[in-house]
N, C-alpha and C positions, 0 to 999 in steps of 0.2 A: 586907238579904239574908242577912249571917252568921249571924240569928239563928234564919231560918226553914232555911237550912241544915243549923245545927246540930238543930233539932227534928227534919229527917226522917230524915238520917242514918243513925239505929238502927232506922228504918222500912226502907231502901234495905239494910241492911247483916240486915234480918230476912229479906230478899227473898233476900240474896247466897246465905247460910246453910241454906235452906229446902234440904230434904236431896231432896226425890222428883224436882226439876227433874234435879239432879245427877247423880243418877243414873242416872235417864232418860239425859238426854245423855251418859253414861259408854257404856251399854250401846247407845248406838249408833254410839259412836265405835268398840265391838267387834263392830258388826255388819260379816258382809259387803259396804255398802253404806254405811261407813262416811262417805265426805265429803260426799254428796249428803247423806243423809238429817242427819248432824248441823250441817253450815252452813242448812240450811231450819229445823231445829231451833232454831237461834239464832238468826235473822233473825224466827221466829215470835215468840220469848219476848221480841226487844227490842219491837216490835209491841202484842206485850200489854201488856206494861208501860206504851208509850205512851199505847196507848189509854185504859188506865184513868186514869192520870195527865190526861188529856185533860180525861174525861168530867167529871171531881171537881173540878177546878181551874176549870172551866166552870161546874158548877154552884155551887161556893161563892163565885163573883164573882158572880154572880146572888142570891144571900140574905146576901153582905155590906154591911154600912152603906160608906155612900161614906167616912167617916174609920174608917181598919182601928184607929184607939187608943181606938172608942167599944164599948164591949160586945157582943158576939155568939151572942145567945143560940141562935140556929138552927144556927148552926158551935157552937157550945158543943155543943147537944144531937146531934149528928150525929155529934162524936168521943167523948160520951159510948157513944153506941151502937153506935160500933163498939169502943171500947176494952170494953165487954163483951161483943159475941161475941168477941173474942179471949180473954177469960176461960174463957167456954163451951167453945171449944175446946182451949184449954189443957187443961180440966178431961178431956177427951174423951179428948184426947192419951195423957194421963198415966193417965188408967185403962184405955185399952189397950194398952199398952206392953208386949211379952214379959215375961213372970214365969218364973223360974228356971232361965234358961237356950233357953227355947223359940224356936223358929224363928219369927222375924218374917211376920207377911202384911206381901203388898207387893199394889198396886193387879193386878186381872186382866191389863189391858191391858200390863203389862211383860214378860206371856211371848211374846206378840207382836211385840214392839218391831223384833226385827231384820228382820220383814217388811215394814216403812215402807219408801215411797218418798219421795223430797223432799218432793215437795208433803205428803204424810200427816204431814212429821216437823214443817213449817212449821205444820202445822193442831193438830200434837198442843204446841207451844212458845208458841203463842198460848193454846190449853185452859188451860195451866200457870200463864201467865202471868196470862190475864184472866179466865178461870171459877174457877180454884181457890181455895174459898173465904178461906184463909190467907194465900194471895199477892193477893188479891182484896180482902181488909181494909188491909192494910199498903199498896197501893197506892193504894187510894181515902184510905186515913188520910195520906198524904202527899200528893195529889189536893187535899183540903179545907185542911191545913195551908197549903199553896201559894194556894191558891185565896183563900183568906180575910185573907192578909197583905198585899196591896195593895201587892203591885211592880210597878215598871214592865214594860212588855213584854221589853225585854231581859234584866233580872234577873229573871223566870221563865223565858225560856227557858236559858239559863244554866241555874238550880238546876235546872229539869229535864233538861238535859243531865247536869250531875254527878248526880241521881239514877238516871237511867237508867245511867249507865257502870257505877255503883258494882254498882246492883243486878242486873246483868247479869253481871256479872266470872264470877259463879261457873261461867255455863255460858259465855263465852268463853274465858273462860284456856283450860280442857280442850282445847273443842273446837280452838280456834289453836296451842295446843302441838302436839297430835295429828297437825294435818296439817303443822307445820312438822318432829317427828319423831318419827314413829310407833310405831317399834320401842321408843324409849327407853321410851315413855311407856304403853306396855301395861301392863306390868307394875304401875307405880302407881297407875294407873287401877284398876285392878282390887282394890288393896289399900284403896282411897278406898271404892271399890263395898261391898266387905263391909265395913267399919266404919260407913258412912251407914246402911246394913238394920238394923245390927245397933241401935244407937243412933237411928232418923229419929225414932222415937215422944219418946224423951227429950227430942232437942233441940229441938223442935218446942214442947213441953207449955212448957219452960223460957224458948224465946222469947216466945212467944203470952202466958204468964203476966206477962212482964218488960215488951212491948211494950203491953200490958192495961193496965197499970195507968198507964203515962207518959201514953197516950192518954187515958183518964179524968180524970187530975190536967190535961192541957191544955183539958178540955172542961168542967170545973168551972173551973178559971182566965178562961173567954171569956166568965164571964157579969158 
């Protein structure tokens, strides 16, 4: 179990890091409708995360050999191909990133944001979590890691427990600060908001490129 731990880890900690969740959740902890809309917010994204983690972990017990130390070529080629869509979008990333100073796009739907009701914040924290493509690689690439290692039922759920906490943290902390104290926590929020815009494209390209190439070197290893 330590070792398939340590494997998704920097998969869970891509997830944490992943700047547009964050922010999201920032700007609707400064909506008027603050606690509903961002506790459904976070209730959706751990959700998503499950699910994907689910679906992959399900499927690669299904095309794993019954002794998980015999070669796996179908988990081989499965984290091949997702460690290079993460390349693809790295590449993506990083050629759209503001150039010299320019004002960052951010997705349409965040000028809206503070119009969410709960239910819409739960629906938009599941989107984030389980359709978006970035958070949708790194999840299923932890999904199949899991999946394919051949632990018992408790030590999967366990790791999937510690994966979901880890790669959740980012929009819990906020949100659970925020409502345990609001006043304090405006102000930083908002200093986290404009540094993640300003930087999401960087750190994104950086991770996806970093997370790219572990994922391939483990999918070349499982043959």
């Amino acid at each position: 179990m330590g070792e398939v731990i340590g494997d998704i880890l920097p998969l869970a900690l891509g997830i944490t890091i992943s700047p547009i969740p964050i922010i999201a959740a920032i700007l609707l902890l400064l909506s008027p409708k603050a606690k509903g809309t961002s506790v459904g917010f976070l209730v959706g994204w751990i959700l998503g995360i499950l699910i994907v983690l689910a679906v992959f972990i399900l499927l690669a017990s299904v095309i794993t050999p019954a002794d998980p130390d015999q070669p796996q070529p179908i988990s081989g080629a499965i984290k091949l191909l997702l460690g290079a869509l993460m390349l693809v979008l790295a590449i993506k990333q990083w050629r759209g990133r503001p150039r010299d100073g320019a004002e960052p796009s951010m997705p349409a739907w965040m000028s809206a944001i503070d119009q969410l009701t709960a239910a819409k914040g739960l629906g938009l924290g599941l989107l984030l979590s389980a359709v978006n493509p970035k958070n949708l690689l790194m999840g299923a690439s932890a999904g199949v890691t899991i999946g394919s290692a051949g632990l018992p039922f408790g030590s999967t759920v366990v790791t999937v427990a510690l994966f979901t906490a880890i790669a959740a943290a980012s929009v819990a902390v906020p949100v659970i600060g925020y409502l345990a104290a609001a006043e304090a926590m405006s102000g930083p929020l908002e200093e986290l908001r404009c540094w993640l815009t300003s930087n999401n494209a960087t750190v994104m390209a950086v991770l996806l490129l970093v997370i790219g190439v572990m994922m391939i070197g483990k999918g070349i290893g499982s043959f």
